[in-house]
N, CA, C and O of each residue as an XYZ file, in Angstrom:
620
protein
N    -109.110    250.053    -65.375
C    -109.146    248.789    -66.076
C    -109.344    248.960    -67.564
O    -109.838    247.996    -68.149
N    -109.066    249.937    -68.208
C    -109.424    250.428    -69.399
C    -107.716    250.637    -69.792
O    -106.920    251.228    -69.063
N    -107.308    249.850    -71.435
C    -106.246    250.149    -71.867
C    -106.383    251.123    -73.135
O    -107.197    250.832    -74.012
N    -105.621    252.237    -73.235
C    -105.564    252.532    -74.565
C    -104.169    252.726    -75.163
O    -103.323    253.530    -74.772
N    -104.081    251.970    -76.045
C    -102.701    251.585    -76.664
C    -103.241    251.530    -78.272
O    -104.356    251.161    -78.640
N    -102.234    251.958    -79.036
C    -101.546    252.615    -80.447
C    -100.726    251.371    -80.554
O    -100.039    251.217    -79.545
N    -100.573    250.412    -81.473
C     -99.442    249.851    -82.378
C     -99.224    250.438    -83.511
O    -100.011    251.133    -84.153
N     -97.659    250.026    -83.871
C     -96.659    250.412    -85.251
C     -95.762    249.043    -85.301
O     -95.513    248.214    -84.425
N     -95.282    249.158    -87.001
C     -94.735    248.436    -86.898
C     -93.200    249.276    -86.920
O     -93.198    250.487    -87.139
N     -91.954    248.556    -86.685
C     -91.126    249.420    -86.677
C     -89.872    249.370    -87.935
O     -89.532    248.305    -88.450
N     -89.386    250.451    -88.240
C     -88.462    250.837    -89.469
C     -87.256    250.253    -89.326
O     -86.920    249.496    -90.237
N     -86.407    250.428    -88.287
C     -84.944    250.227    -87.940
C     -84.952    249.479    -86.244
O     -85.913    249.260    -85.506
N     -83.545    249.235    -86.043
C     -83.110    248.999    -84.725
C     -82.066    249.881    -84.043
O     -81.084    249.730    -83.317
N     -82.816    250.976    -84.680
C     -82.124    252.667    -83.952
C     -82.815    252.773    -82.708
O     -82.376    253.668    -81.985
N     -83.458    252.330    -82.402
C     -84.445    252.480    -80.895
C     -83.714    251.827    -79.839
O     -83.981    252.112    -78.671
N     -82.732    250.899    -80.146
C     -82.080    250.402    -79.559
C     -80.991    250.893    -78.410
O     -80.633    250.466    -77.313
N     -80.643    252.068    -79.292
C     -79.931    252.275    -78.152
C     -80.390    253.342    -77.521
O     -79.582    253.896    -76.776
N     -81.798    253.939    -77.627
C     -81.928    254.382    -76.879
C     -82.884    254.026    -75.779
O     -83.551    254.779    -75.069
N     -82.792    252.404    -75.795
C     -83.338    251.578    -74.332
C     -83.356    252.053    -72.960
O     -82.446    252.866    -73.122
N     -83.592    252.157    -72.042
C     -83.916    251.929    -70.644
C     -84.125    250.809    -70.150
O     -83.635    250.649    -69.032
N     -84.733    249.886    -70.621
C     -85.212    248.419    -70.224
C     -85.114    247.584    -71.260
O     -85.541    248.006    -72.334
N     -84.538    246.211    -71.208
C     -84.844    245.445    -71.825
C     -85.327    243.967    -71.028
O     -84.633    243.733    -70.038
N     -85.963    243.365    -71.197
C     -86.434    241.798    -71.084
C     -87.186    241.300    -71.581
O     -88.119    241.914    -72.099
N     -87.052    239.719    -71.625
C     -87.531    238.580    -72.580
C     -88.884    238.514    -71.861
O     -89.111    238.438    -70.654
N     -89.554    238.554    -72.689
C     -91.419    238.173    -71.966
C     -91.522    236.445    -73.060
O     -91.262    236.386    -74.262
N     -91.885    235.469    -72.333
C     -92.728    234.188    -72.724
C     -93.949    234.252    -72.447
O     -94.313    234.659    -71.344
N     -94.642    233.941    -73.206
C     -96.756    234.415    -72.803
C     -97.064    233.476    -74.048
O     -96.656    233.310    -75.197
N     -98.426    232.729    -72.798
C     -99.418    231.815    -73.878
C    -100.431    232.383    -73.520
O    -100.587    233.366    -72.796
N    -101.455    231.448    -74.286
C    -102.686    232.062    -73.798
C    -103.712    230.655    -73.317
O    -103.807    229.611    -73.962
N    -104.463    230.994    -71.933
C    -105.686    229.957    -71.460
C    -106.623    229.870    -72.803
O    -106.992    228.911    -73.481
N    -106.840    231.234    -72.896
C    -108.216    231.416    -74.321
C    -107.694    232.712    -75.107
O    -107.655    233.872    -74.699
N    -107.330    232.228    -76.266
C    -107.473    233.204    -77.180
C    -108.726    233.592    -78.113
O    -108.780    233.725    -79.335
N    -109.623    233.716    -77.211
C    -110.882    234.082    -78.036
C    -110.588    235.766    -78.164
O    -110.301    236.442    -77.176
N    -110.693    236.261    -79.381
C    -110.851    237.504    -79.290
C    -111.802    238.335    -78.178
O    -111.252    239.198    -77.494
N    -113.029    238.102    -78.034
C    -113.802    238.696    -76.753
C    -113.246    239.174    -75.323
O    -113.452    240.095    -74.533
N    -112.350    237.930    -75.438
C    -112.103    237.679    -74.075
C    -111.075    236.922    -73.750
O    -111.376    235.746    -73.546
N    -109.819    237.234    -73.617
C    -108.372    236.860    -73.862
C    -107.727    236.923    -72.572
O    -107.538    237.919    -71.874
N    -107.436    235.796    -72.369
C    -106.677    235.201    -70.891
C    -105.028    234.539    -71.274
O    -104.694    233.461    -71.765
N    -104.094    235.927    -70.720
C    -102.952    235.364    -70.984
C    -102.426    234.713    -70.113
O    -103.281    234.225    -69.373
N    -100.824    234.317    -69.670
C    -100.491    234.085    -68.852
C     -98.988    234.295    -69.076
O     -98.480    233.411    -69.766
N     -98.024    235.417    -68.583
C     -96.799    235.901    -69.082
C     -96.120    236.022    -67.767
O     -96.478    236.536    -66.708
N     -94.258    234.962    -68.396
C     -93.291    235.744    -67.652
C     -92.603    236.858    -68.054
O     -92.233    236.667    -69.213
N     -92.162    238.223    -67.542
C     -91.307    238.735    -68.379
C     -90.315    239.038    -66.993
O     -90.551    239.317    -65.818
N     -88.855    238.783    -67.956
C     -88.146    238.798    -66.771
C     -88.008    237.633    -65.574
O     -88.019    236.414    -65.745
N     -87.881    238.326    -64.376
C     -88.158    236.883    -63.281
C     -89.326    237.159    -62.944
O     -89.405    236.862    -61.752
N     -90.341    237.578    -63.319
C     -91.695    237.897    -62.829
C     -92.829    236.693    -63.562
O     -92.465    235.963    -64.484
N     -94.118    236.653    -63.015
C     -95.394    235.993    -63.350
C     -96.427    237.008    -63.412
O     -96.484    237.839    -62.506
N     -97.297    237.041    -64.428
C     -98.520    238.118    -64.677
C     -99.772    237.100    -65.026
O     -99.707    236.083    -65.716
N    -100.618    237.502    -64.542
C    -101.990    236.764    -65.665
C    -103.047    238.281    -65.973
O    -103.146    239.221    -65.184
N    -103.611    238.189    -67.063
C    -104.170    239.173    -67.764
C    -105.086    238.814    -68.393
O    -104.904    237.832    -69.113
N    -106.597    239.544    -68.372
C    -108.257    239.529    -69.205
C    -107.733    240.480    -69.789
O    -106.978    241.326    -69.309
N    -108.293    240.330    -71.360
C    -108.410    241.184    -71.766
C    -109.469    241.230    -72.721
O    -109.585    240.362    -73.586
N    -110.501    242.514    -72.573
C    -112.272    242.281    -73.397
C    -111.581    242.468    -74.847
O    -110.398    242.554    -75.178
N    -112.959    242.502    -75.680
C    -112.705    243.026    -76.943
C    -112.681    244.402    -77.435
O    -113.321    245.288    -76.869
N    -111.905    244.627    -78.555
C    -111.145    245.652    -78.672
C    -112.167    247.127    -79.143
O    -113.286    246.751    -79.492
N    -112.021    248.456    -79.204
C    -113.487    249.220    -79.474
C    -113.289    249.235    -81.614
O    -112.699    248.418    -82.322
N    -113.741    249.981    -81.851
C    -114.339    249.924    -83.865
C    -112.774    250.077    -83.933
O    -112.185    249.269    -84.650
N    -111.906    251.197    -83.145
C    -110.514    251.903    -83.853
C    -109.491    250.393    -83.202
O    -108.489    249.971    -83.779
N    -109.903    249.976    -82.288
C    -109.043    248.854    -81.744
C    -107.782    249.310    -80.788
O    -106.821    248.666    -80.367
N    -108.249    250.939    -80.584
C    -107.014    251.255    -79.077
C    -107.886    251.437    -77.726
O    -107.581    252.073    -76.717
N    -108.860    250.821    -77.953
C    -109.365    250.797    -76.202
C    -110.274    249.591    -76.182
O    -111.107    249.192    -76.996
N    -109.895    249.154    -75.080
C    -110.449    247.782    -74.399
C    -110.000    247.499    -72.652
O    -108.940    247.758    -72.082
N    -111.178    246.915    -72.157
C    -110.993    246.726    -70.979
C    -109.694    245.588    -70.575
O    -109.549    244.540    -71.204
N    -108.948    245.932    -69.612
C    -107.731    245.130    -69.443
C    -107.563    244.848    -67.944
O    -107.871    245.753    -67.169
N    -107.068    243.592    -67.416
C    -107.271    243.273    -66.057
C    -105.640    242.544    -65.567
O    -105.371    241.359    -65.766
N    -105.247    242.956    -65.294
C    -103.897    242.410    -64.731
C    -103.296    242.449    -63.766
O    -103.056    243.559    -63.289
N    -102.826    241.270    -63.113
C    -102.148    240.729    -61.469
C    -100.905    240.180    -61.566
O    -100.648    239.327    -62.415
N    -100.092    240.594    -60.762
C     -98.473    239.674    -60.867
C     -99.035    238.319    -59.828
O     -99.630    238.494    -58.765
N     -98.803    237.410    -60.225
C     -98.299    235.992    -59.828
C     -97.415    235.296    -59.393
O     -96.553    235.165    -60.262
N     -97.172    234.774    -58.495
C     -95.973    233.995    -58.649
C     -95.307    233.378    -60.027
O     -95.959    233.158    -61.048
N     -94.120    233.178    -59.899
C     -93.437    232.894    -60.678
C     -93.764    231.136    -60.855
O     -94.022    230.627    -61.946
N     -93.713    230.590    -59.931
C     -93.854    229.415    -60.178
C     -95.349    228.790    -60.614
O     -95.512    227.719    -61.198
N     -96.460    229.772    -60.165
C     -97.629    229.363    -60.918
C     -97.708    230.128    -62.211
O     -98.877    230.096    -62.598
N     -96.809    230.918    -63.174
C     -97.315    231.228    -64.164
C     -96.327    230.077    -64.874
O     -96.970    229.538    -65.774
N     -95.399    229.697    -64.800
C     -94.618    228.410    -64.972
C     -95.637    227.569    -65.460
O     -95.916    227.202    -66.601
N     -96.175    227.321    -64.268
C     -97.620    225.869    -64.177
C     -98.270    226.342    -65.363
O     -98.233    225.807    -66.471
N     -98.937    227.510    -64.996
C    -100.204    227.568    -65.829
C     -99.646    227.776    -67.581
O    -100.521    227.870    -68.443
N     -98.662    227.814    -67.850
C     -98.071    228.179    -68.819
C     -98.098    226.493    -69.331
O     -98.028    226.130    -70.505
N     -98.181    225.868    -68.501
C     -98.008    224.258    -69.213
C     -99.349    223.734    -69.827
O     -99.348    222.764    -70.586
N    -100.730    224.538    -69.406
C    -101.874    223.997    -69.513
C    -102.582    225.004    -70.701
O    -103.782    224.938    -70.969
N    -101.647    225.932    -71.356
C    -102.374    226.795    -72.230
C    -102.261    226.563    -73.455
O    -101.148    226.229    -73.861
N    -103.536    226.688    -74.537
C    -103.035    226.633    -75.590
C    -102.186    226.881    -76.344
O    -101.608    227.958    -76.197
N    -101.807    226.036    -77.373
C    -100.446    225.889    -78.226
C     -99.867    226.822    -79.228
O    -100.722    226.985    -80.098
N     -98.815    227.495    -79.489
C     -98.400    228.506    -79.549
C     -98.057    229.621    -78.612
O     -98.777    230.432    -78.030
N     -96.755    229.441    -78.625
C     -95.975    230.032    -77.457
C     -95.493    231.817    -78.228
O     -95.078    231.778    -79.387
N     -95.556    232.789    -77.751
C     -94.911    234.016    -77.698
C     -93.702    234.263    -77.090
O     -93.671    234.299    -75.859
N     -92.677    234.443    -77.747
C     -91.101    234.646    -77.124
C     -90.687    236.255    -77.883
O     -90.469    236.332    -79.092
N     -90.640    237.248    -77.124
C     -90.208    238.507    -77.645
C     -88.928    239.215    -76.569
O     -88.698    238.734    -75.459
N     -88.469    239.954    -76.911
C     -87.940    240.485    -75.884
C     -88.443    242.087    -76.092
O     -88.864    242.591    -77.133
N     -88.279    242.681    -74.862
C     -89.258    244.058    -75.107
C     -88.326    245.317    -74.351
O     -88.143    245.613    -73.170
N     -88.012    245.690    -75.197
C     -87.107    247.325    -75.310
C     -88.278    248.625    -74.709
O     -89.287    248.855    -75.376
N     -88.057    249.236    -73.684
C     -88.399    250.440    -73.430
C     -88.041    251.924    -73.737
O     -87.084    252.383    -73.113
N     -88.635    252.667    -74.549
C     -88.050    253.774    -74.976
C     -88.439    254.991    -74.500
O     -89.311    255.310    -75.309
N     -88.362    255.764    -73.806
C     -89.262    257.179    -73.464
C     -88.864    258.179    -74.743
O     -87.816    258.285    -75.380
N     -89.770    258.664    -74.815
C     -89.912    259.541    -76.018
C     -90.846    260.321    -76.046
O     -91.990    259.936    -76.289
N     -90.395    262.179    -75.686
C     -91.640    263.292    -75.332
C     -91.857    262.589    -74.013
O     -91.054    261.924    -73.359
N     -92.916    262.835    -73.809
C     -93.347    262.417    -72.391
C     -93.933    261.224    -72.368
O     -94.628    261.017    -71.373
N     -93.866    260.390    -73.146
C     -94.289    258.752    -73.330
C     -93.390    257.372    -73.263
O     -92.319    257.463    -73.864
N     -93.558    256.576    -72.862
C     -93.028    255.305    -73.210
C     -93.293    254.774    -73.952
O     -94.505    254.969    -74.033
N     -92.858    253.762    -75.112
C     -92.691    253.451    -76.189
C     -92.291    251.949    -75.565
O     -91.335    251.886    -74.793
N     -93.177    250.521    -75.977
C     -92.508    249.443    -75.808
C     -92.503    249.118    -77.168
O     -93.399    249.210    -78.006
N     -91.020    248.609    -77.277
C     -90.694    247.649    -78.557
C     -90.476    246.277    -78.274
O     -89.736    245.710    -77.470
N     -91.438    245.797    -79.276
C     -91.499    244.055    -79.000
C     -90.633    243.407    -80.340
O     -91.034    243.480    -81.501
N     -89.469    242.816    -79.941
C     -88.294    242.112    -81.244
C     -89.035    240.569    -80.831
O     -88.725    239.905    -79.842
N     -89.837    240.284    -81.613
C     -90.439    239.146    -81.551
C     -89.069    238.160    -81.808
O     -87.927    238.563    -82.029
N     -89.508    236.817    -81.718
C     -88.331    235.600    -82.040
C     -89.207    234.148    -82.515
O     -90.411    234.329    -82.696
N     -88.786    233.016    -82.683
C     -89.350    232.086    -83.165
C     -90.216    232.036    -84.219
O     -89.907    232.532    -85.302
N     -91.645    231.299    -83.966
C     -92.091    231.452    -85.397
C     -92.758    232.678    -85.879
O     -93.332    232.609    -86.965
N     -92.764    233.938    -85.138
C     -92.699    235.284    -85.248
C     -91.396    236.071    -85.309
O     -91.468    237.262    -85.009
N     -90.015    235.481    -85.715
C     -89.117    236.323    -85.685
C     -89.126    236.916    -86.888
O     -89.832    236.439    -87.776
N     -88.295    238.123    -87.130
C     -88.948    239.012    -88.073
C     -89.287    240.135    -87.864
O     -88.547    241.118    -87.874
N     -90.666    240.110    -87.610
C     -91.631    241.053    -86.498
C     -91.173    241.753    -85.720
O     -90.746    241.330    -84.645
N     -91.138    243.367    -86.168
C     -90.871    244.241    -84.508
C     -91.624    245.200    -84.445
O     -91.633    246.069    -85.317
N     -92.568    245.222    -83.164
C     -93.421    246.179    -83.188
C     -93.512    247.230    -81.820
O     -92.953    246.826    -80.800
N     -94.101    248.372    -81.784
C     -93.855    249.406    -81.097
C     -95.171    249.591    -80.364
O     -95.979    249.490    -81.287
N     -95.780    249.774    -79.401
C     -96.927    249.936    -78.446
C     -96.580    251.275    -77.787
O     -95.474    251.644    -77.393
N     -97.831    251.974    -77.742
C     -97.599    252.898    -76.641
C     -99.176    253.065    -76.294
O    -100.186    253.121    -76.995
N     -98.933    253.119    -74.892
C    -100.003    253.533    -74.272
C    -100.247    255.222    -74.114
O     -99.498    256.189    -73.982
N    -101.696    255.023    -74.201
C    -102.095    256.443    -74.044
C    -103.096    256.988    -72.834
O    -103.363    256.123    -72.000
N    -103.769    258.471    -72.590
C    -104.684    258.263    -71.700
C    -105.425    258.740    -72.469
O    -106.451    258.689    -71.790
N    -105.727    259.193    -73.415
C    -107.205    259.759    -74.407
C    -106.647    258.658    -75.761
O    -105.442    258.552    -75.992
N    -107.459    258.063    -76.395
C    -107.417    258.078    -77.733
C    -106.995    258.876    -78.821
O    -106.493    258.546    -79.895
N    -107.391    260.383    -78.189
C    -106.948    261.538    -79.280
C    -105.201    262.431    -78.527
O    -104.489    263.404    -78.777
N    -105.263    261.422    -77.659
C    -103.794    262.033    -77.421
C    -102.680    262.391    -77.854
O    -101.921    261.421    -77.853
N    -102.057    263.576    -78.337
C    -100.820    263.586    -79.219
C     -99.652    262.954    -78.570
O     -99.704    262.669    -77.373
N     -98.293    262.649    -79.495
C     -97.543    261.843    -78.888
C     -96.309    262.496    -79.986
O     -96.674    262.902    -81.089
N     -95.065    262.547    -79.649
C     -93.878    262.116    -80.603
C     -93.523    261.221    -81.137
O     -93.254    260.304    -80.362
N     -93.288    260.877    -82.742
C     -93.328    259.777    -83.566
C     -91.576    259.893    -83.998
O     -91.071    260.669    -84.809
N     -90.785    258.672    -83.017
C     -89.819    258.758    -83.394
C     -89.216    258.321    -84.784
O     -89.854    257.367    -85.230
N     -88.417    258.631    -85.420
C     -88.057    258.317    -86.745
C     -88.524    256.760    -87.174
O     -88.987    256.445    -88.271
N     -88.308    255.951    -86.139
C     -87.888    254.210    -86.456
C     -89.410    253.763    -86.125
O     -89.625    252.569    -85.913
N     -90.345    254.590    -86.082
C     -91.716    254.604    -85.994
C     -92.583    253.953    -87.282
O     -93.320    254.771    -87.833
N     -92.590    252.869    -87.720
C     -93.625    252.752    -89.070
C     -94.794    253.111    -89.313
O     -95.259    254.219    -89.046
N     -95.400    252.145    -89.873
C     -97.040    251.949    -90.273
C     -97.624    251.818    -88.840
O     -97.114    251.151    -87.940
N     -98.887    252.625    -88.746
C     -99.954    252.090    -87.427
C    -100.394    250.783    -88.182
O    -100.595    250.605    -89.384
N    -100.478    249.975    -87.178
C    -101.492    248.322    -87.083
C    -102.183    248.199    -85.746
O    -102.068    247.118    -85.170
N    -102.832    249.086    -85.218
C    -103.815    249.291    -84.124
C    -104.746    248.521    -84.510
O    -104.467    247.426    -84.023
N    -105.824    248.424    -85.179
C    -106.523    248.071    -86.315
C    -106.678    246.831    -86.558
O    -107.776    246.304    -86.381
N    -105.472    246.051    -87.066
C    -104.942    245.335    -87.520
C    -104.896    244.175    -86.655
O    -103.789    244.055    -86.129
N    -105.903    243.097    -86.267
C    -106.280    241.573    -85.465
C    -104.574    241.131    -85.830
O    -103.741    241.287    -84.937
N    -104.288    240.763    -86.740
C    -103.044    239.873    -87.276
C    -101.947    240.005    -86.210
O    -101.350    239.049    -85.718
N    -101.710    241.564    -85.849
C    -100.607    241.849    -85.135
C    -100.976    241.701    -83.483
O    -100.096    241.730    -82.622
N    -102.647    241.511    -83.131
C    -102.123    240.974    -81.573
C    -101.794    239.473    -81.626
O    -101.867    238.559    -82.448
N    -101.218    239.738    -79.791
C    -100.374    238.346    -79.586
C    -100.638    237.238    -79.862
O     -99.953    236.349    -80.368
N    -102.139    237.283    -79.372
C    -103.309    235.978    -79.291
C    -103.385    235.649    -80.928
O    -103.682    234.466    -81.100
N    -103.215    236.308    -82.044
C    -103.550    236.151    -82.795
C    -102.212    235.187    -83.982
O    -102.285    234.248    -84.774
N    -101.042    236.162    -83.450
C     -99.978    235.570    -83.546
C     -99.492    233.991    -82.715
O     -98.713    233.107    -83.070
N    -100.129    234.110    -81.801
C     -99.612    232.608    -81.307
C    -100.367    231.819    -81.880
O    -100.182    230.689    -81.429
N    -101.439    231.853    -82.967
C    -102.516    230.567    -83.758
C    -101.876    230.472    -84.756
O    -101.583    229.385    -85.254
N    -101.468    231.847    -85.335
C    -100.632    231.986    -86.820
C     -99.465    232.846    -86.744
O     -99.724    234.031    -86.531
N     -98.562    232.615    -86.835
C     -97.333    233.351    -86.685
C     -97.041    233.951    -87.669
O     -97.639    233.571    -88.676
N     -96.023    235.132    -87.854
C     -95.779    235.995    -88.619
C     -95.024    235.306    -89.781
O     -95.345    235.531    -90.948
N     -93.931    234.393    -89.423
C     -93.526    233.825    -90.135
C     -94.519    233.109    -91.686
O     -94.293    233.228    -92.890
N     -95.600    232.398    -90.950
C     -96.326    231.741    -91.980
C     -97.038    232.631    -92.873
O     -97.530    232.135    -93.886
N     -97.205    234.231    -92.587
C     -98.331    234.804    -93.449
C     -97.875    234.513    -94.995
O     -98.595    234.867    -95.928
């Protein structure tokens, strides 16, 4: 129940073709309190709901809790969550022995493309593909919850 994930922002849309997966994720949130963050996401034809605690000093580890749902109750519950909606579509990249998700945000975050990878140590080395930017691990602005109050667009 422990996530550790690295954000970047990203350089190009050279990552592109080297996809494996692509699909559209929609995700609001019940509570975007930083502490304690209750999403509720389709991606694809699927339903997820997700806790997620607060983040540690570096901001790549935090406790994370996640269940697939029906489709038709993340629908529902998607009607009762606070305002500001997340629309991205999310590119999978393997790279070295890692996966790489790229999020091409859209709406009032279009613009925005950012790169996640999960890790299992914090100090884990990884391959930094070219189209790799700036780390924003760190960086409150760039999670979702934070983006669906204020969007990228408005900074």
């Amino acid at each position: 129940m422990v996530e550790i994930e690295r954000k970047f922002l990203v350089l190009s849309d050279d990552f592109m073709a080297q996809a494996f997966s692509k699909k559209r994720i929609v995700q609001a949130y019940i509570s975007s309190n930083p502490d304690r963050t209750v999403r509720v996401r389709i991606k694809g034809d699927k339903g997820y709901i997700t806790i997620k605690g607060k983040g540690n000093s570096t901001g790549t580890t935090r406790m994370e809790w996640e269940r697939e749902i029906a489709l038709q109750d993340a629908e529902s519950l998607l009607s009762i969550c606070e305002s500001g909606t997340i629309d991205k579509i999310r590119y999978e990249i393997k790279v070295g022995q890692h996966i790489f998700e790229v999020d091409v945000f859209s709406g009032e975050n279009e613009g925005l493309t950012m790169a996640e990878i999960e890790l299992k140590d914090e100090n884990e080395s990884f391959e930094k593909p070219a189209w790799l930017g700036q780390e924003v691990t760190n960086d409150e602005r760039y999670y979702n919850a934070y983006l669906s109050k204020k969007p990228y667009k408005s900074w």
